[in-house]
C-alpha positions in Angstrom: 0.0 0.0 0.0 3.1 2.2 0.9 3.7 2.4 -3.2 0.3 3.4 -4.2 0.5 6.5 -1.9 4.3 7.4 -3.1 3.1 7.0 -6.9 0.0 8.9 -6.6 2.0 11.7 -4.4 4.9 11.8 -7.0 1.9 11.4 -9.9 0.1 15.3 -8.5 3.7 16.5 -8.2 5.1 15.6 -11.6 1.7 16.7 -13.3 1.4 19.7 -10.9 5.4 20.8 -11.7 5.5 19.0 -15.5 2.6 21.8 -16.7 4.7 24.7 -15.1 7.6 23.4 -17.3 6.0 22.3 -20.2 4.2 26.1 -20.2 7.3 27.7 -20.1 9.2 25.6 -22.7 7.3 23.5 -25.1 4.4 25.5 -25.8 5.7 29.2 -25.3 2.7 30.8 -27.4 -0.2 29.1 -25.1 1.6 29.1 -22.0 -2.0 30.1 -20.2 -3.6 27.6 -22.0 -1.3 24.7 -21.0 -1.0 26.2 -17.2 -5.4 26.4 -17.4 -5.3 22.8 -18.4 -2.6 21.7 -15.8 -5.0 23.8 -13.0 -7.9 22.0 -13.4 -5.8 18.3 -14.0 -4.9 18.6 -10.4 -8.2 19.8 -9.3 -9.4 16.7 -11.1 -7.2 14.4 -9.7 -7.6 15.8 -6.1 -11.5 16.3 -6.3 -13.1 17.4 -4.2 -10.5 18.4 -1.9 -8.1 19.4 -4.6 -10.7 22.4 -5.3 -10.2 23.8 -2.4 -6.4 24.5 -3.4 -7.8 25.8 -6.9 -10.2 28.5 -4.6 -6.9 29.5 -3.0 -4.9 30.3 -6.2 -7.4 31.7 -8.2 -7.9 34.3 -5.2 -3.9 35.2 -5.4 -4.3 35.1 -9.0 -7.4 37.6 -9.0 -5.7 39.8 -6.5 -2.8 40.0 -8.5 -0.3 38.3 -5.9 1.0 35.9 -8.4 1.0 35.3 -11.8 -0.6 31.7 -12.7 2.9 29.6 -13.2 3.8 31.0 -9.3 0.2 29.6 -7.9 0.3 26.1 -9.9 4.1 25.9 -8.7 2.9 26.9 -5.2 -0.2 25.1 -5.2 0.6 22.0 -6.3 2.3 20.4 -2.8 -1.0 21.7 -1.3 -3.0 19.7 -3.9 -0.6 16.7 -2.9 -1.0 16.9 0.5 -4.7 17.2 0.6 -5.0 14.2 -2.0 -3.4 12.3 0.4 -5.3 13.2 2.9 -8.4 12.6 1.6 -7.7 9.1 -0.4 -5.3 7.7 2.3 -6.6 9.2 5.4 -10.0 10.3 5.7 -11.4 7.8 3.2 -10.2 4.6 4.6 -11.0 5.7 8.1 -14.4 6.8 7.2 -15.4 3.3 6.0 -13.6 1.5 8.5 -15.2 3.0 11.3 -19.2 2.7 9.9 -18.6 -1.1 10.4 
């Protein structure tokens, strides 16, 4: 069980940190695009926790703390940590305790 936690924590960070990247140097002309698409990919693979990280950068994004590459970069451990949370935590001991 201790592998399916590692790969699915390493999974958000390498998707979370691989859009940032790929924005910036594979697809330089739809860099917002690509960053959009990684956004809602984590908040996807995190739901419905993970959209409580997405509530948190789109406020620094509206207020104009950071740009969109510095919330993904900064949002994606949260998105980890509350996906584990929720799937490894909460979940199992939820259902373990209603028997």
């Amino acid at each position: 069980m201790r592998l399916y936690k590692s790969a699915y924590v390493a999974a958000i960070l390498m998707a979370g940190f691989g859009g940032v990247v790929a924005a910036a140097l594979v697809h330089p002309d739809s860099a917002l695009m690509v960053m959009a698409f990684t956004q809602e990919m984590l908040a996807v693979l995190t739901f419905p926790l993970g959209f409580v990280a997405s509530a948190i950068g789109f406020v620094l994004i509206y207020m104009g703390i950071v740009t969109p590459a510095e919330a993904i970069f900064l949002m994606t451990p949260l998105h980890a940590v509350l996906g584990y949370l929720q799937w490894f935590r909460l979940l199992p001991a939820f259902y373990r305790r209603g028997r």
